[in-house]
N, C-alpha and C positions, 0 to 999 in steps of 0.2 A: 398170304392167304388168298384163294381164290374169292374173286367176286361175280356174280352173274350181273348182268345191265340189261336196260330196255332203254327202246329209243324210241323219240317222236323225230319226225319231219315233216319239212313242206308246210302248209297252212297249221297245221295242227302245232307243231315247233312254234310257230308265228302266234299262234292265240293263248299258248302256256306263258308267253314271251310277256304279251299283251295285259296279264290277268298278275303274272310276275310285277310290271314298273307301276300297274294301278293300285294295286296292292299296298305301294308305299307312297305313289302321287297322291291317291286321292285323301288320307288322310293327314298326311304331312301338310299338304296346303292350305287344309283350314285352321293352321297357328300362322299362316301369314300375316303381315302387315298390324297394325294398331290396334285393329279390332277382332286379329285372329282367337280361336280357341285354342281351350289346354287341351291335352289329353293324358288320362291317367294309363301307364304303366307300371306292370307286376314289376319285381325286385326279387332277385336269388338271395337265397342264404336266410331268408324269414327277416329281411329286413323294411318291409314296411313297401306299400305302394307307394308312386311318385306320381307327380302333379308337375307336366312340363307344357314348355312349347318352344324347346328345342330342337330343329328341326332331324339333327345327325342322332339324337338321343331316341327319339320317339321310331324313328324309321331302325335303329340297331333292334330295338326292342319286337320287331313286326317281322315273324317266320312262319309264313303259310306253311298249311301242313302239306300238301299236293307235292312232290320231291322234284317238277319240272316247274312248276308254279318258285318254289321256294328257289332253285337254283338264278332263276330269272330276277328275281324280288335284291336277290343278294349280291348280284353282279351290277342292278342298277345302283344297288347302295353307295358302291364304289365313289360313285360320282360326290355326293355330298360328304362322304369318308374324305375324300382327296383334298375337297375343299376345305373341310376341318382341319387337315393335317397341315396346308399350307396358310390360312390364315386365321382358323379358329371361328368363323363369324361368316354368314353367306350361306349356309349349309341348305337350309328353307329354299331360297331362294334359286340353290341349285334345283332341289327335288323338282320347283314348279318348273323351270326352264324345258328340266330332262322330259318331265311327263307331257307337257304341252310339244314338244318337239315330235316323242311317239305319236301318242295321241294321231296325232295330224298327218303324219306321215302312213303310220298303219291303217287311216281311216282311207285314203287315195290307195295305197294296196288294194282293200280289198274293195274298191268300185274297179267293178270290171269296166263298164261305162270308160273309164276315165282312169286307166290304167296308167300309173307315174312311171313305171320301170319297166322293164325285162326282168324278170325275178333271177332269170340263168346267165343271166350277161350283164346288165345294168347295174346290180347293187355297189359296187365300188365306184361308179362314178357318181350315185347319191352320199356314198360315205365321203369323196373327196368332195363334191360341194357342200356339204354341211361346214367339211374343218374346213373349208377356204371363206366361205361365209364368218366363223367362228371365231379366226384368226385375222380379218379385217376388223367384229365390233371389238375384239380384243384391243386390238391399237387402237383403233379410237378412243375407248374405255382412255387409255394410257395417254392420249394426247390433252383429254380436256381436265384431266384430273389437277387438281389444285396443290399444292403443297398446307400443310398444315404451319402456320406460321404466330397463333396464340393459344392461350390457354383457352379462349370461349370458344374456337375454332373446335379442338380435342374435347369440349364439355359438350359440343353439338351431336359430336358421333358416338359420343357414350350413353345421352339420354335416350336415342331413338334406339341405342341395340339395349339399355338396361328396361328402357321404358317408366321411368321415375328418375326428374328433376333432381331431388336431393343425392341418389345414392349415383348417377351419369357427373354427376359433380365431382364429386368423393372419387369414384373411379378415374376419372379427367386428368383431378390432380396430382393422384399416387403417376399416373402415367408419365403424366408430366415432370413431376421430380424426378426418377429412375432413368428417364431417357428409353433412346432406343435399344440399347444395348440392355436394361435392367431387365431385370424378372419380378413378377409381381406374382405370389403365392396364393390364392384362395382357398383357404384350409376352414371346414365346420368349426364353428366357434360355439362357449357354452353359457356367454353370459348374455345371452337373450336378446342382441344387439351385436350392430354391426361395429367391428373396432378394426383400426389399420395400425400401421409402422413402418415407417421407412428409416432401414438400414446401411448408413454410408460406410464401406470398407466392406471387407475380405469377412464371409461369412461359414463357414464350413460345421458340420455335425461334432462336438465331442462335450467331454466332461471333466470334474476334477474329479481324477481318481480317487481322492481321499478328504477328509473333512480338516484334516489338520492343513491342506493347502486354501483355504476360504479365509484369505486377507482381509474380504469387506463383508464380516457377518451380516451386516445389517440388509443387506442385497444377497446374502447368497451368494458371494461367486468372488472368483480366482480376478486379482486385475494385476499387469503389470504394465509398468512403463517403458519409454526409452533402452528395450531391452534387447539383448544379440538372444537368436532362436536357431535353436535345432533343430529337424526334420526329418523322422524316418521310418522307416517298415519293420523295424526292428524290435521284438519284443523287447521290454525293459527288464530282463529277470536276473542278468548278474551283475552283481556289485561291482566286481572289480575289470570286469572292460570298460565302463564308463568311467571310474575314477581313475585308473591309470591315465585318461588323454585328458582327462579335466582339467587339469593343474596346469596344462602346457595350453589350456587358452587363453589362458590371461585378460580374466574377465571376473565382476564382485557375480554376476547374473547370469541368469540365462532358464529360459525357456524351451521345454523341450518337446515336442510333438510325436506320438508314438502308439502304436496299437494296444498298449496294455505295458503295466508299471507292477513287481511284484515288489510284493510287503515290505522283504529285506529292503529292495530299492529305494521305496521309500521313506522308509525308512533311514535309512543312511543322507536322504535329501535334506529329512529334516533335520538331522545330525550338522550336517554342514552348514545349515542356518546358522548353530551355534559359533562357529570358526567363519562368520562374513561372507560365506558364497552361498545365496540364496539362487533356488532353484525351483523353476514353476513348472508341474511337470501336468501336460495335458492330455489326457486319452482318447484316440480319434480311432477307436476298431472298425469304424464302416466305411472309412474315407476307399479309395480301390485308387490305385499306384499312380494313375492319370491323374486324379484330386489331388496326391500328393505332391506329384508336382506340380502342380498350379497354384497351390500353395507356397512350394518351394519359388516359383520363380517370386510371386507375388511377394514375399521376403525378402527374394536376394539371396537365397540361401541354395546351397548343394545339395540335394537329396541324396539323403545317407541309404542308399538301397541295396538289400540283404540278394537279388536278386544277379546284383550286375558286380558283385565281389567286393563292394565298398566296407569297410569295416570300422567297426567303430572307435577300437583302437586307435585307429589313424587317424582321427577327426582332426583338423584344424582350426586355426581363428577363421581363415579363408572361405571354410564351410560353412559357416555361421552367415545367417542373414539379420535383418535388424528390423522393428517393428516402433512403433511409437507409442501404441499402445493394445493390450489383449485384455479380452473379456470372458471369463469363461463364469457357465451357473455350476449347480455343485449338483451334484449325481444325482440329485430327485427332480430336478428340474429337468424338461425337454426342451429346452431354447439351446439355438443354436450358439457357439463361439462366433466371438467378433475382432478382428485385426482390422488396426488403421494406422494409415503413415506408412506399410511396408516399403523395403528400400527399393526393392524392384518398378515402382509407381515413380520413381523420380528419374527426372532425366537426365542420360551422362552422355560426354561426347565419347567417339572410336575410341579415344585413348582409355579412357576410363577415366576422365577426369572429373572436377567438376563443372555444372553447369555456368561457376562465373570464369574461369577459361573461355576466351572468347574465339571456340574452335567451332567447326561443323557439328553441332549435336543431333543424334540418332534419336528416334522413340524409344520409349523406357519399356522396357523387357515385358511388362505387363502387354502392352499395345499390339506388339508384337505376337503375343503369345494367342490374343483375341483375336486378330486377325487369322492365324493358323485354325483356332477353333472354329472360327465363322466358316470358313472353307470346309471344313469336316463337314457342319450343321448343314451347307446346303446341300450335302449328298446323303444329308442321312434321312430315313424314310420310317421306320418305326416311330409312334409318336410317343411311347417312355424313353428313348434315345434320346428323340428332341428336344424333350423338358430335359432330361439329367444335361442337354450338352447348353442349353440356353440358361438352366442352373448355373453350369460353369463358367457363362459369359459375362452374366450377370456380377456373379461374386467376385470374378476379378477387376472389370472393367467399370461398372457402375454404380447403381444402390440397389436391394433387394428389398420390396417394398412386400408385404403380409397385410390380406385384407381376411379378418375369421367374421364367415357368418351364422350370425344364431339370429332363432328367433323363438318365439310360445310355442308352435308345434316342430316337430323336425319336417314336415312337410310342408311347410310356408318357407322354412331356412333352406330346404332341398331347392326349393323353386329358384329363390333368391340367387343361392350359392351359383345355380348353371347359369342365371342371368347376367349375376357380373362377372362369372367366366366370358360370357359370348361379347359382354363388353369391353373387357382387358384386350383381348385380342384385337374387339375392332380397331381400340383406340394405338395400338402397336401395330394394327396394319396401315393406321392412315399416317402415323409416325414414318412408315419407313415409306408407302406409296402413294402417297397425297391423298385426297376424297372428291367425290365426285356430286352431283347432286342425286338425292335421295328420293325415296317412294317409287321408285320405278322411273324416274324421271329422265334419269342420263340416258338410260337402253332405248325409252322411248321417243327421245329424240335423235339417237341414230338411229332408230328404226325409220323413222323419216327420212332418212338419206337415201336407205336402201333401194333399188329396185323392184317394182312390183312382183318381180318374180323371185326373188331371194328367198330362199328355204328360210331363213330365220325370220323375215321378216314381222310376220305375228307372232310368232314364238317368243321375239325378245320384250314385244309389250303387254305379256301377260302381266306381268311383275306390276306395273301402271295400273291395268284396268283390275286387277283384286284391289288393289289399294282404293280407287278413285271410285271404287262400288259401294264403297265404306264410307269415304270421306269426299269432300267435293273439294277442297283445295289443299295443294301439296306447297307448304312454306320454304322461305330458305331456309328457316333452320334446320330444314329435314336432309341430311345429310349424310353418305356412305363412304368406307373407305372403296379407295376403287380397285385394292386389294378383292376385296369380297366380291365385290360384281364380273372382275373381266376372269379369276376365275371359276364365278359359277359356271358364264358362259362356257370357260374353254371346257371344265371337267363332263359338264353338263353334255357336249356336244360331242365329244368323245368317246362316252359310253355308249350314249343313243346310236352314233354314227358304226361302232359297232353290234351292239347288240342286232341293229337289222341289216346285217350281213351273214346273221345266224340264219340256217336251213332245218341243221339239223342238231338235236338234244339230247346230248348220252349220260345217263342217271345208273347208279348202284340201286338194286334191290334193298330197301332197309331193313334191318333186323324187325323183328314185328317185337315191338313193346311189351311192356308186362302188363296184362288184363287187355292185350288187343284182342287173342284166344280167347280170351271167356268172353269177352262182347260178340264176337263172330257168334259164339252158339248160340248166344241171349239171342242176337238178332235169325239164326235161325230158328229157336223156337216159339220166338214171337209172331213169324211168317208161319209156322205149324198150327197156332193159335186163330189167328185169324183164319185160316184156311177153314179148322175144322168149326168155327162159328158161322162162316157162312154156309157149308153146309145143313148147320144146323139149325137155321134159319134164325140166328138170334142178328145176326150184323147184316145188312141190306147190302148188294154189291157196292151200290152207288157211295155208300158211304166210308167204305175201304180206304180211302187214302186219309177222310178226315179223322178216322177213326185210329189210321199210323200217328198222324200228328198230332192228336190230341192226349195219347199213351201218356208223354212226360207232364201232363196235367191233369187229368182226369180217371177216374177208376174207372175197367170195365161195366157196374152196373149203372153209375151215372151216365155213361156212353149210350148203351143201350134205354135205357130212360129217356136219354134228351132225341131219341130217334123215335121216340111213338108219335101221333099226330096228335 
């Protein structure tokens, strides 16, 4: 479909540009630091406004109407977007970086006096010394950053991003259990209170198909033990492909994992209870083929897949993997399945033997298998990707820890809930990249290193002077991952360093909304209005303009009333 555009350039380009990153600077940065403010944001779908001071949250929420204003606002987003995506935590601290960077630079633009650039020749060499500047406090950032080495260490950088002692605690230690490698869930909770869990073993979506499989009534839910497990993509709906290759595995048990189990099927499961081969049959419809196998290795098991000709006929004992013990609730429940012990978590040597052979032993299939994931995660860039594939890392590799927050209004739990999201993250950024010292402190002592003429040089101690405007002394416990700092700077200086290399701004005409036509006419026959009263000598010229803005408050004869002497 054809589109018509309009363009700005030149100064004009530069002041949409300008009005664009203020747009989201200058309110984002008054949630900075201890003593920052909230700010309330709308919510789609009629679900309630929100009360944040989240920095990446508050700034998604902010779409100037102007279409070159907005274009600008939404490119500087990027910056604290990036940050979010790689560490979760920092996002603020980007915005102020990015806007103090403009700021300062657009301000020496337009002094003619005291002109920085060439606007037709220079701008890339302002953009190359910005990243060369950017990419020096980066390393630095990286050189003095500490490793996190105790639990009061990780309860340091939890308190200053949750901002409350007991609940930087509580997050600390869930972090601490789970490790690097774990995922930790913040899901809306509904009993008024914050409640956690941390789960050791292989944790995956499913259900018991039927109520006649709920061994531990008392719990609700499917358990078995010491059991060989099946695996596969395979609807469960005829009887006799699975009973034909049953009998030839030679086994009382077994476990079977599968998208959906029809009646007959189970029917006949429970039949064979009667005859000593018991059968615990789990329904996993959401799992998608990759889960599956990460499942399957986490067992030890072959994944029986309808996709790649494997058939079920032909099952073996060999296919079979072995578990120690499975958890499953019964169909009314939403908690996830629980496996621990899988065979695949233990470790064998090349031959396949056991680990008391006193041969060369390999990592256990599991280790292997996170490592190939880890590689994926750091090229993936969507951040529902990120979570489903750090899901996957987690469940195989270490605990998966659930933090649900509730509270008396859903607006105090809403606060809470992004809060110790932004502190989960720090506390797994400083996990995997040590911390640095906090309140602005690290930046502002290599901004002390810097050269007097360093493009960053006041840039990097804005961070310092919000905080130390508030407060007068910055302690050791105040503490950051250095994760979150050295990429604010890099993201932060990235954007800025391109966005003013922009000239020129090419925008689509937008569709005119519905009631933007009927406002046009109001607004032309309210200019008809006033026209024909000051001819009529009821509205004085000089009062025309107060008399526009006074329209959404006052009626015309109160207007003319409050204009007699």
């Amino acid at each position: 479909m054809f589109r018509s555009t309009k363009v700005l350039t030149g100064s004009k380009a530069l002041e949409a540009i300008y009005k664009g990153v203020n747009a989201i600077y200058q309110p984002v940065s008054k949630t900075f630091g201890p003593e920052g403010k909230n700010g309330l944001i709308y919510r789609t779908l009629n679900r309630g406004n929100r009360i944040t001071n989240d920095g990446v949250t508050l700034a998604e929420a902010i779409e100037p109407k102007d279409i070159f204003i907005r274009m600008s606002a939404q490119t500087f987003k990027e910056s604290c977007k990036k940050t979010n995506e790689k560490v979760g935590d920092g996002t603020t601290c980007t915005v102020i970086l990015g806007g103090k960077l403009f700021n300062e630079v657009y301000k020496k633009l337009n002094d003619v006096q005291n002109q920085l650039i060439d606007n037709n020749q220079g701008v890339m060499t302002l953009k190359r010394a910005i990243m060369k500047s950017a990419n020096f406090v980066k390393e630095e950032v990286k050189k003095v950053a500490k490793k996190i080495k105790t639990l009061k260490d990780l309860e340091k950088v939890a308190i200053v991003s949750v901002e409350d002692e007991e609940l930087g605690k509580l997050v600390a230690k869930m972090a601490w259990d789970v490790g690097v490698d774990g995922f930790i869930d913040v899901v809306e909770g509904y009993k008024g209170g914050i409640e956690t869990e941390v789960i050791k073993g292989m944790r995956f979506p499913a259900k018991v198909p039927a109520k006649a499989f709920v061994n531990v009534p008392n719990k609700y839910e499917l358990q078995a033990v010491d059991c060989p497990i099946l695996i596969t993509n395979y609807a469960m709906d005829n009887v006799g492909e699975f009973a034909q290759s049953f009998h030839n595995l030679n086994t009382s048990k077994l476990v079977v994992v599968a998208p959906s189990f029809s009646e007959n099927v189970l029917i006949n499961f429970v039949g064979a209870s009667k005859n000593g081969f018991f059968i615990y049959p789990v329904k996993a419809p959401s799992l998608r083929t990759e889960q599956l196998e990460d499942l399957s290795i986490y067992c030890g098991a072959t994944f029986i897949d309808k996709n790649k000709g494997k058939k079920l006929q032909t099952i073996s004992k060999e296919d079979l993997g072995f578990i120690e013990k499975i958890v499953v609730k019964d169909t009314e429940a939403k908690e996830d399945a629980i496996i621990t012990g899988g065979k695949g978590t233990k470790v064998v040597n090349e031959k396949g033997l056991g680990i008391e052979d006193k041969i060369e032993q390999t990592k256990p299939e599991v280790e292997k298998r996170i490592e190939v994931l880890k590689g994926q995660l750091a090229e993936t860039r969507q951040v529902i990707f990120k979570k489903l594939m750090e899901r996957r890392i987690a469940s195989m590799g270490s605990a998966v820890g659930i933090i649900r927050v509730g509270d008396s209004t859903e607006a105090e739990s809403l606060y809470k809930k992004l809060k110790i999201e932004d502190a989960v993250y720090a506390c797994k950024a400083a996990l995997r990249g040590g911390y640095v010292k906090g309140g602005g402190l690290c930046l502002k002592e290599i901004a002390d290193k810097l050269p007097e003429d360093d493009i960053l040089k006041s840039v990097i101690t804005e961070p310092y002077n919000i905080i130390t405007s508030t407060i007068k002394d910055i302690g050791e416990d105040i503490i950051d991952p250095a994760e979150a700092i050295y990429y604010a700077v890099e993201h932060s200086a990235q954007v800025v360093a391109n966005l003013l290399t922009v000239d020129t701004i090419v925008a689509e005409y937008e569709d005119m909304q519905i009631g933007e036509g009927e406002l046009e006419i109001a607004k032309m026959l309210r200019e008809f209005v006033i026209s024909d009263k000051i001819n009529k000598g009821q509205i004085k010229e000089s009062y025309v303009e107060q008399y526009r803005d006074s329209l959404n408050g006052m009626t015309t004869d109160e207007f003319i009333y409050s204009q007699q002497d």
